[in-house]
N, C-alpha and C positions, 0 to 999 in steps of 0.2 A: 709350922706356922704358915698361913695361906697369907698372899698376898692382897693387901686391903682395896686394891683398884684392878680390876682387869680391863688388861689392855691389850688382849688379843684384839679385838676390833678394829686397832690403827693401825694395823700389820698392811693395808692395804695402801698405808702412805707412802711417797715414792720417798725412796734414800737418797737420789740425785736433786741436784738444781736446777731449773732453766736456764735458759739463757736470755734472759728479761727484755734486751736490747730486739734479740730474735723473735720475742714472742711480741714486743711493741708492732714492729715491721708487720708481722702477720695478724693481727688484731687490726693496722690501721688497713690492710689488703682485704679482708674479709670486710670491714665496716664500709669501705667505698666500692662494691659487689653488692650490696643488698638496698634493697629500692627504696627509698623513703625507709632508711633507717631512722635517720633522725636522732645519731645517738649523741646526747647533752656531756655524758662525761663517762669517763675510760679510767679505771683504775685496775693496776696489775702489781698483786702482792707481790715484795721482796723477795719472793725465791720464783715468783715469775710462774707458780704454777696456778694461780687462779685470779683471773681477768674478771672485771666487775663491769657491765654498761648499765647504763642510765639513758634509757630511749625518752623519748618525748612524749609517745603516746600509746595510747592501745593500739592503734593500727598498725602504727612502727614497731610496737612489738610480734604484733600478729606477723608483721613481714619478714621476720625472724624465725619465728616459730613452724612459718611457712617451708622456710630457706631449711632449715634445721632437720625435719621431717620428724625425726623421733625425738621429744624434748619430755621434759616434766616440769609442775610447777604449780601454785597454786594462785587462791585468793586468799584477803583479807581485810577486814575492815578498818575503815580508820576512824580516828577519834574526831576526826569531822568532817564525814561523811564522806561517801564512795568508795574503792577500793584502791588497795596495794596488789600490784603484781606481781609476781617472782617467776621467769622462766629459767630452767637448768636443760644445758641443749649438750644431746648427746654428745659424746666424743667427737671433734672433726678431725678431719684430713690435716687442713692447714694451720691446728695447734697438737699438736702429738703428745698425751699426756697433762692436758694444763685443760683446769674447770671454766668453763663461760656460764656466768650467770648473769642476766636480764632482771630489771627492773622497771618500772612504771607505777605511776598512780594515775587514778581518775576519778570527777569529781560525784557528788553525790545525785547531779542530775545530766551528768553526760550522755549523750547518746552513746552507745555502743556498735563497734561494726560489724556486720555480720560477716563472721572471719570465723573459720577451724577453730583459733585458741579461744574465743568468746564462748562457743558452743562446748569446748573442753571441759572448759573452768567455770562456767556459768550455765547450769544444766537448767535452771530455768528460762534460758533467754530465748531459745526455740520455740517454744509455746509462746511467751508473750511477741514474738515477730508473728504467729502465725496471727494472734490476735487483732495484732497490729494492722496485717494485711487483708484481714476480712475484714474491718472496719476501713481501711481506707477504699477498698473496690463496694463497700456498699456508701461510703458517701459518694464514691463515683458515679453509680448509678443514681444516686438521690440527684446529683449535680447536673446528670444529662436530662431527667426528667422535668428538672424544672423549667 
């Protein structure tokens, strides 16, 4: 008889526990090291192996994602308008073993920064800056003509 669930796939879960306290210590060391973090709230699972932040904005994310250098993450939309953010930042030094993941929203008419993660996750937003920036050097020129 075969087994109704396979769960070869969790095999990559760790069998130890952190040490929560340690990984609090190193979570708040990393968060006052990164510039205009900006992070609203810090939640670290019960076995301490996976840290949650809640940055303020896209740019604070961006400065993260900066800091990070190899991350993943995506977009999504929200049920009223703009987007959800999700960054998952590679492995670091100063949590050995324990997941960081990043979140942010923004709103349906925010500006957005022009930042690495914006250009990532937002594969249209190059084209409309570039648009952006021809229209504002031709009303520049309209401006001096006049």
């Amino acid at each position: 008889m075969s087994a109704l669930v396979d769960v070869s796939v969790l095999q990559w879960l760790p069998t130890e526990l952190a040490d929560v306290a340690a990984v609090r210590h190193a979570v708040a060391s990393l968060v006052a090291r990164v510039p205009g973090g900006s992070v609203t709230d810090v939640d670290v699972s019960p076995d301490g192996r996976v840290v949650s932040l809640q940055v303020a904005s896209v740019a604070a994310l961006s400065a993260w994602f900066d800091l990070a250098g190899r991350a993943s993450g995506g977009t999504a939309s929200r049920e009223l308008g703009g987007l959800s953010w999700f960054v998952r930042l590679a492995p670091l030094v100063e949590l050995p073993g324990v997941r960081v993941e990043l979140t942010t929203v923004s709103g349906e008419f925010e500006v957005l920064p022009r930042t690495a993660l914006v250009r990532a996750m937002c594969p249209w937003m190059p084209r409309l800056w570039a648009i952006q920036d021809r229209e504002a050097a031709a009303a520049a020129r309209v401006g001096v003509a006049a």
